[in-house]
KEFI-756060 format. One line per 5 residues: number of its first residue (from 1); their letters; for each residue x negated, y negated, z negated of N, C-alpha, C. Coordinates in steps of 0.02 Angstrom, whole numbers. Example, Ala and Ser with C-alpha at 12.3 -4.5 7.8 and 13.67 -1.06 7.14 Angstrom:
2
1	as	-660:284:-390:-615:225:-390:-660:165:-390; -642:112:-354:-684:53:-357:-645:-2:-394 .
This chain:
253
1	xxxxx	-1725:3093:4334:-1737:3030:4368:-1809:3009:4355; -1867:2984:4406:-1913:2978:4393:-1940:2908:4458; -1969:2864:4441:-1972:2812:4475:-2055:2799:4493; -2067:2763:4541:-2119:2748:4585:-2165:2701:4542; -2221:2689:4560:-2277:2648:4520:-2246:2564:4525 .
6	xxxxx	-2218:2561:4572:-2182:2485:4616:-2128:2486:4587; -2095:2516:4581:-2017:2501:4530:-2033:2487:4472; -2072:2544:4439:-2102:2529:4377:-2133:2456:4345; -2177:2435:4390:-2198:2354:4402:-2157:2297:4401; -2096:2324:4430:-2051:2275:4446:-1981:2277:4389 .
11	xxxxx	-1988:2342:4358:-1940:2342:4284:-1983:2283:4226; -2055:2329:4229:-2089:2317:4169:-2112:2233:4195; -2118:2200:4226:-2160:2145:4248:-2212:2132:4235; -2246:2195:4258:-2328:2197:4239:-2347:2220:4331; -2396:2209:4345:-2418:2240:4409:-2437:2322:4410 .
16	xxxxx	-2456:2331:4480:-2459:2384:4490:-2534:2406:4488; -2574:2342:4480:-2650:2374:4428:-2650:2371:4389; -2623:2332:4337:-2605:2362:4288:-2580:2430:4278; -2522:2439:4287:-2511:2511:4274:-2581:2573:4284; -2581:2562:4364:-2645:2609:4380:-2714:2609:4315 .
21	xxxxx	-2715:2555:4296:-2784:2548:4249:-2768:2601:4168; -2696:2585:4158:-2677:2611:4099:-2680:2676:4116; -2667:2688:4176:-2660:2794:4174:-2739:2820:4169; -2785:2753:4218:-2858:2789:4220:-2897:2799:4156; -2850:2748:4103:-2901:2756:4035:-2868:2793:3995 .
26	xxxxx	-2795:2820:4026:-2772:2880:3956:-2697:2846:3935; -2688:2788:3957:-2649:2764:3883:-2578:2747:3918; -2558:2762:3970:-2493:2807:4007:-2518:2825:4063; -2499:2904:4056:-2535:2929:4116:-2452:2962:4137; -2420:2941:4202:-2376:2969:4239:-2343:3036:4230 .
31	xxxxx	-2292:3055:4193:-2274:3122:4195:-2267:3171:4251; -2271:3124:4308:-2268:3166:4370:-2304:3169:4413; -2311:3200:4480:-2364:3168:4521:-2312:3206:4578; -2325:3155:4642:-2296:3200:4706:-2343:3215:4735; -2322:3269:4786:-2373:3332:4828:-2407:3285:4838 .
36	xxxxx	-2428:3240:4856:-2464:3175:4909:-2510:3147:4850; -2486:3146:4790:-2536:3120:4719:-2499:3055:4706; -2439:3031:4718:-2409:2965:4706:-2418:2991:4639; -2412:2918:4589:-2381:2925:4524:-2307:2918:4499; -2246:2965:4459:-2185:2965:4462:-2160:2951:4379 .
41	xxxxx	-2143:2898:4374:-2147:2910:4283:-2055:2911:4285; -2071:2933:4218:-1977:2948:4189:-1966:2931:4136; -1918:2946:4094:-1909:2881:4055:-1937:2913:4001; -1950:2950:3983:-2025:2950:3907:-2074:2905:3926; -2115:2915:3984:-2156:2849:4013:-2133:2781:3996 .
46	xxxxx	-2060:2765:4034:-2032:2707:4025:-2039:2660:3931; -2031:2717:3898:-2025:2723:3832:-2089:2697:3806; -2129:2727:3841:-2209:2720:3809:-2220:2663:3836; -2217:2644:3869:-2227:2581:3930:-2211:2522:3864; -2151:2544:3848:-2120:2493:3840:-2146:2464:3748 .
51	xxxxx	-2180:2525:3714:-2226:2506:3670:-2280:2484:3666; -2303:2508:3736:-2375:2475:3744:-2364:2384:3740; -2318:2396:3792:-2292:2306:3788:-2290:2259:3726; -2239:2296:3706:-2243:2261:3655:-2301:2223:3597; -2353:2297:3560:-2400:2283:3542:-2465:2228:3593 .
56	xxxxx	-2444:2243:3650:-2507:2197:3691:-2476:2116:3674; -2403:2123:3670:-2379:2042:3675:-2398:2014:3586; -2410:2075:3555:-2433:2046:3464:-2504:2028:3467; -2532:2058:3529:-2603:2062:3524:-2651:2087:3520; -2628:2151:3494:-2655:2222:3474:-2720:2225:3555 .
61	xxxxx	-2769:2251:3542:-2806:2284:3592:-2793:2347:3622; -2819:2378:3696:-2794:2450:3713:-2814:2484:3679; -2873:2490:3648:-2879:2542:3620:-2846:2552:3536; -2825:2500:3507:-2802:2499:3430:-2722:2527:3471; -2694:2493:3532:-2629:2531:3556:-2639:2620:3553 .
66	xxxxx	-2666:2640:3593:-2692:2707:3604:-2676:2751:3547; -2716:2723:3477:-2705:2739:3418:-2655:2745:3359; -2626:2690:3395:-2557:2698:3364:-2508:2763:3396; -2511:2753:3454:-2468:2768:3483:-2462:2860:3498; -2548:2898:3483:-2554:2934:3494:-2548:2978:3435 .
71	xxxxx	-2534:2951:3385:-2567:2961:3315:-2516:3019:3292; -2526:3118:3296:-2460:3160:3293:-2430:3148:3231; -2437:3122:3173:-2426:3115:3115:-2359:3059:3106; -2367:3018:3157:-2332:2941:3155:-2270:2969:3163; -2216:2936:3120:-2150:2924:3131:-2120:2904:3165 .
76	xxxxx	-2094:2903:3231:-2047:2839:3258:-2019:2793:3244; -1994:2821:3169:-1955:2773:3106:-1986:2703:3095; -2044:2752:3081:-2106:2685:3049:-2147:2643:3095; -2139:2680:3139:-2175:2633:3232:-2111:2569:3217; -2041:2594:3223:-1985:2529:3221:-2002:2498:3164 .
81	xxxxx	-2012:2519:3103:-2015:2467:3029:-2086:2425:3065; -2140:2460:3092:-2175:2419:3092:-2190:2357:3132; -2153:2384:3198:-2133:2332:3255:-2086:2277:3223; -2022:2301:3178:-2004:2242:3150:-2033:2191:3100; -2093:2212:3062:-2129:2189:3013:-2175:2137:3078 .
86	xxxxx	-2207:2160:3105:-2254:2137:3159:-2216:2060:3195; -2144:2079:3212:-2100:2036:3250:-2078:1991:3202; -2058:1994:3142:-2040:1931:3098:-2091:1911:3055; -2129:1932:3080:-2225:1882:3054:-2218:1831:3135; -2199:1867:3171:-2244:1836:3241:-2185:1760:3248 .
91	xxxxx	-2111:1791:3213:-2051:1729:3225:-2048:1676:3191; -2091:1690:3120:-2095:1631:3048:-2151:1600:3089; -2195:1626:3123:-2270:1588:3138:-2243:1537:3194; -2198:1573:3248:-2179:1521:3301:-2125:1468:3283; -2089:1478:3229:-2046:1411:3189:-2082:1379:3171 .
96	xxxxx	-2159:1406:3139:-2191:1367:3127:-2217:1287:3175; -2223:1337:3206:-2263:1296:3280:-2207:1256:3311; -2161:1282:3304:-2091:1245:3340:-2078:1180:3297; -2075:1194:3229:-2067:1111:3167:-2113:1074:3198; -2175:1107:3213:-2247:1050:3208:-2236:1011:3272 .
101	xxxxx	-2217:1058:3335:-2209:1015:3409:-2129:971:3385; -2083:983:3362:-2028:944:3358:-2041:880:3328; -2097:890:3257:-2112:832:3228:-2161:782:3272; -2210:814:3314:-2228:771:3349:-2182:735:3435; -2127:773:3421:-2079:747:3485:-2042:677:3438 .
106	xxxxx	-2042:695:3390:-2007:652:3331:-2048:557:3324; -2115:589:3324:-2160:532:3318:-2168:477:3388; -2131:511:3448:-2142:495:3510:-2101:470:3545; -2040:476:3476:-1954:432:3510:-1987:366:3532; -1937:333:3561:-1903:258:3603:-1960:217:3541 .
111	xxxxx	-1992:192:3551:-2042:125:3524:-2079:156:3452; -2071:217:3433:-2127:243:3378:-2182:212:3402; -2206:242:3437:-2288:219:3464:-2321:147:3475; -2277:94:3437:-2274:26:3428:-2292:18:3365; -2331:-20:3369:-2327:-64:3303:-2275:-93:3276 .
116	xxxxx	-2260:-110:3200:-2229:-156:3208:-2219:-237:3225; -2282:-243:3231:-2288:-315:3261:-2270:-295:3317; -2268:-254:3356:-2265:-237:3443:-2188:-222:3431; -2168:-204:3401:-2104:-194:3399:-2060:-258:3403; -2082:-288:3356:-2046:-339:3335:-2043:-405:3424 .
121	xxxxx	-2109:-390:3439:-2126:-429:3498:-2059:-416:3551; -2078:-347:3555:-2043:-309:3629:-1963:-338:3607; -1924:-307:3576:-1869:-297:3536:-1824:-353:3486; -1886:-405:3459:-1831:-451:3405:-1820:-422:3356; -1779:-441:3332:-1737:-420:3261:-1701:-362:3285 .
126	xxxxx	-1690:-336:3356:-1662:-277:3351:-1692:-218:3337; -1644:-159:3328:-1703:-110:3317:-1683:-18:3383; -1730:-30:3400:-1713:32:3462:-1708:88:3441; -1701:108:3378:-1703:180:3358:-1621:174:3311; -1613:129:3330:-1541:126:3267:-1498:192:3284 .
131	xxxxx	-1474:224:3348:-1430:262:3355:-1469:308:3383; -1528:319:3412:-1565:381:3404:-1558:441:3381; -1544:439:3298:-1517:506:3292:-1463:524:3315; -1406:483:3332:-1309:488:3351:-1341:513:3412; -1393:484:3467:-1402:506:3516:-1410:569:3548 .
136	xxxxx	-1455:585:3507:-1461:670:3503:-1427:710:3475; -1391:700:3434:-1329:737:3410:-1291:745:3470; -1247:689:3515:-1234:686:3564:-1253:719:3632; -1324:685:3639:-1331:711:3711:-1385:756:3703; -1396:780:3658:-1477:817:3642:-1489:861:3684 .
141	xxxxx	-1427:905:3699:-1444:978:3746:-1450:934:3824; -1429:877:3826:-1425:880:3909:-1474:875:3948; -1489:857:4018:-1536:853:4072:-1546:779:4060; -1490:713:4048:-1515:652:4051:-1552:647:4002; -1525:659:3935:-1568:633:3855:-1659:656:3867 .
146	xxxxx	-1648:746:3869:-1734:754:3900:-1755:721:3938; -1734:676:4000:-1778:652:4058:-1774:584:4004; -1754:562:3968:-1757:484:3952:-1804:498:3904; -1809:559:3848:-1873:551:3816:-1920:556:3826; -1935:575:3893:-1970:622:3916:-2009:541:3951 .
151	xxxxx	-1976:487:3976:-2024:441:4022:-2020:404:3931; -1973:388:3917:-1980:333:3844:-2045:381:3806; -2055:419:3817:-2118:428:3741:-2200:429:3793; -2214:387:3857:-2244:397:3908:-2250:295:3902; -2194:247:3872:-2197:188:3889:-2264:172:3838 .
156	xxxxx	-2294:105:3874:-2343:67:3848:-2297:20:3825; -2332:-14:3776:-2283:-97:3769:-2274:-150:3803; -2331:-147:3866:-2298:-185:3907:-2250:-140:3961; -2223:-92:3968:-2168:-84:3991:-2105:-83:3960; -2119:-67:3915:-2062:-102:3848:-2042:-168:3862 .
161	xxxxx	-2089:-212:3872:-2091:-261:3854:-2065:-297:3955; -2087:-271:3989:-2038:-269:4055:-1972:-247:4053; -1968:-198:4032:-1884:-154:4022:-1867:-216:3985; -1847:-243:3949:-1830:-286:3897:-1817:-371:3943; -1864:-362:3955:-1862:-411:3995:-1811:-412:4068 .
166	xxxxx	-1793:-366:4085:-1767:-358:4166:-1687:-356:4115; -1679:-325:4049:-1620:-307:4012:-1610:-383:4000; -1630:-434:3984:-1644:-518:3967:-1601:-549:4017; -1641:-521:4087:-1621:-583:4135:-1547:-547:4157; -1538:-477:4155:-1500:-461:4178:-1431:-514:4119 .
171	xxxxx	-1433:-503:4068:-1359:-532:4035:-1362:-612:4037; -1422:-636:4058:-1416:-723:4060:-1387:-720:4125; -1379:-698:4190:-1354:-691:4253:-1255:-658:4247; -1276:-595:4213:-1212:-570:4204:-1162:-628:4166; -1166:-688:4118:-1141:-747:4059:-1134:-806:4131 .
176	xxxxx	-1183:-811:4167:-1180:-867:4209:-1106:-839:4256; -1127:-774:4284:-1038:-753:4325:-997:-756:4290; -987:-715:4231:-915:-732:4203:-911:-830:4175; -952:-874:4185:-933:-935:4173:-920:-956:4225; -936:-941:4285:-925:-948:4350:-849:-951:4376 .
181	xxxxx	-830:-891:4305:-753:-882:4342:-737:-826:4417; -792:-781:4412:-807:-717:4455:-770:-674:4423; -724:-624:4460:-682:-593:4438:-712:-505:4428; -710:-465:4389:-746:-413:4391:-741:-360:4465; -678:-359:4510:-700:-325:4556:-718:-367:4607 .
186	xxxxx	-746:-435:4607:-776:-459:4648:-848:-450:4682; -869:-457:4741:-939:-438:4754:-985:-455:4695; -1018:-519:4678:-1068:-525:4635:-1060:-487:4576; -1001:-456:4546:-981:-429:4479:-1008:-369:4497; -984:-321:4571:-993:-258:4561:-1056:-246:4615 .
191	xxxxx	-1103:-303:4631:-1187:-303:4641:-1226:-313:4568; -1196:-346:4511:-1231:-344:4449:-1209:-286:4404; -1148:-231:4432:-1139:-196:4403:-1184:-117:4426; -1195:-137:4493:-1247:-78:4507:-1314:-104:4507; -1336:-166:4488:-1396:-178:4445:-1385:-151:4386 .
196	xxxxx	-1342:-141:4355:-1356:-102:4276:-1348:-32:4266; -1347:-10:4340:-1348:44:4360:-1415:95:4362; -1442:42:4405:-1475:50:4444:-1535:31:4396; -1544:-14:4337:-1598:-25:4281:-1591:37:4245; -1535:70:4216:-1551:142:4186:-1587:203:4234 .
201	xxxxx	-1570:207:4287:-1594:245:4342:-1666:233:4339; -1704:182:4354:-1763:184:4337:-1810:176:4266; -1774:181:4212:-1798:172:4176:-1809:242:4116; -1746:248:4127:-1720:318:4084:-1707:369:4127; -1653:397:4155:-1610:426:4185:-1573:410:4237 .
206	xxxxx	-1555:499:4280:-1511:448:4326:-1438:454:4325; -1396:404:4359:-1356:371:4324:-1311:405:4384; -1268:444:4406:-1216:450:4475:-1150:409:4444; -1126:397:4486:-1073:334:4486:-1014:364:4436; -991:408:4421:-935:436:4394:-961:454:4307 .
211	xxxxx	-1037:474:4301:-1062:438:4232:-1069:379:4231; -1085:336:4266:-1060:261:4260:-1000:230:4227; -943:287:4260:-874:257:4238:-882:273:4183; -882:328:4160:-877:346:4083:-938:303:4043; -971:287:4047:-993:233:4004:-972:165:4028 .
216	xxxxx	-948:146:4053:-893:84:4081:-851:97:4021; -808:167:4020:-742:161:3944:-774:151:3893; -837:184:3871:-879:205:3823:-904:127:3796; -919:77:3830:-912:-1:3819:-851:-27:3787; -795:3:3795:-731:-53:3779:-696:-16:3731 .
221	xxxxx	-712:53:3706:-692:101:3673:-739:109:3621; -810:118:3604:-839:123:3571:-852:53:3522; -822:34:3477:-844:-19:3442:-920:-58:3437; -962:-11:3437:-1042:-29:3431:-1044:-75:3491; -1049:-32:3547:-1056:-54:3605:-1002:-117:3638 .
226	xxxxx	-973:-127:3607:-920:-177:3628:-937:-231:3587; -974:-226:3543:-980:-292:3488:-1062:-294:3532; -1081:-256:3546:-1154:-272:3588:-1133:-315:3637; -1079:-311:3679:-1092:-322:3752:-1034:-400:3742; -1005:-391:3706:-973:-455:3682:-1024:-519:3650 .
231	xxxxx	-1058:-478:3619:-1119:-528:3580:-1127:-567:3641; -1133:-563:3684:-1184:-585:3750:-1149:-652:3764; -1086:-638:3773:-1008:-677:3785:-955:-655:3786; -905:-659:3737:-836:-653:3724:-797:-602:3808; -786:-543:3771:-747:-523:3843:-781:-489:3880 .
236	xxxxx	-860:-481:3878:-907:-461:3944:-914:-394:3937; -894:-346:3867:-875:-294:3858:-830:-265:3928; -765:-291:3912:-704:-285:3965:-724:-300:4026; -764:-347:4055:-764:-369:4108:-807:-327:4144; -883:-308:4121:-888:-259:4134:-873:-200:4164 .
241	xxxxx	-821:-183:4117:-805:-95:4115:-767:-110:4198; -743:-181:4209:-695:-165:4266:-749:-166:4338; -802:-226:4328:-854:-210:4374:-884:-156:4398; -899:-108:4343:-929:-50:4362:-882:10:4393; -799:-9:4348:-758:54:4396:-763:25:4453 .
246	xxxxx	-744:-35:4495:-749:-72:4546:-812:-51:4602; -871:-41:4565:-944:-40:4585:-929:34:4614; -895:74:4584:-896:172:4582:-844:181:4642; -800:137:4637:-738:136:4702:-777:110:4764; -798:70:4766:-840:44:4807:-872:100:4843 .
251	xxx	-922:112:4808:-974:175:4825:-936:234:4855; -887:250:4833:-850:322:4827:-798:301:4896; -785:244:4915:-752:241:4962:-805:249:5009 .
């Protein structure tokens, strides 16, 4: 079995000047050739190919490759001991690099980049990092948590300090309906319930109606969050959760 310069390119994901350049300087030259002069390699090529690679991805230059590779004395044994010696230098160095970018993803959570006077401004006596770590334990692998750190470590303090504010008027409005005596699947309940929809959507993440519901239970089930949303006014936990299933029926009808 012996394969084309273009297959070859397309195994190895290197181009096809590449390849050509490596045969003109020596350092895989095609085991085959057809009547016509194509180049046909087979899998000793493949083999070699596939060392060259490697050492080019450590860094090695063509010609220190060449030398290795040509060298009649060398072991195969010791080409592997040394590729593995080479590869767990190259994996401690990129953990390395991986702690240093995590610690600075670390420094860039939800209101780090605040002072604490700025903190205290935006926020109050509360504190925005309290469940942060539960958070990422939680949602760390997903698509929402990245997109929310991803705009939150991007906020200035005055958008903090907007977000906070739109979160303000929203529960002095949400306290005025339930004193109103507005029932949760009523219109104004489930138009303020896709305002709180619709404030995570632009702020963090986006929100489709059926994760909605589940943080609708996640309010009346989760103790934290139910002593949050109660703080506001007695019940607005519950009342809630029914606005927003209401808000999702709505939509979904």
């Amino acid at each position: 079995m012996s394969y084309s310069v273009g297959q070859v390119a397309g195994f190895a994901g290197v181009t096809v000047r590449t390849l050509h350049h490596y045969d003109e300087i020596g350092l895989l030259v095609p085991g085959e050739r057809t009547h016509s002069g194509h180049r046909r390699y087979g899998d000793a090529d493949l083999d070699r190919l596939q060392q060259i690679l490697f050492y080019r991805e450590l860094g090695f230059p063509l010609e220190e490759v060449a030398v290795l590779l040509d060298d009649p004395d060398a072991d195969p044994r010791a080409h592997l001991r040394r590729q593995h010696e080479l590869l767990t230098a190259r994996i401690e160095k990129l953990q390395k690099m991986a702690a240093a970018v995590e610690h600075a993803m670390e420094a860039r959570k939800m209101g780090i980049n605040l002072t604490p006077e700025e903190r205290f401004e935006v926020f109050g006596d509360k504190d925005p990092d309290q469940y942060a770590e539960e958070a990422e334990q939680r949602w760390g692998g997903t698509d929402a948590y990245t997109e929310s750190q991803r705009r939150a470590a991007g906020y200035t303090k005055e958008d903090w300090k907007r977000l906070q504010a739109e979160a303000d008027d929203w529960s002095e409005r949400y306290r005025a309906l339930m004193a109103a005596g507005e029932p949760p699947a009523g219109e104004a309940a489930m138009n303020m319930a896709e305002e709180h929809r619709q404030h995570v959507c632009r702020w963090f993440f986006e929100v489709p109606y059926e994760m909605h519901r589940c943080f609708a239970e996640m309010y009346v089930s989760d103790e934290r969050f139910k002593a949050y949303y109660d703080g506001m006014r007695p019940g607005l936990a519950g009342h809630l959760r029914g606005a927003i299933l209401a808000n999702a029926d709505r939509h979904s009808a």
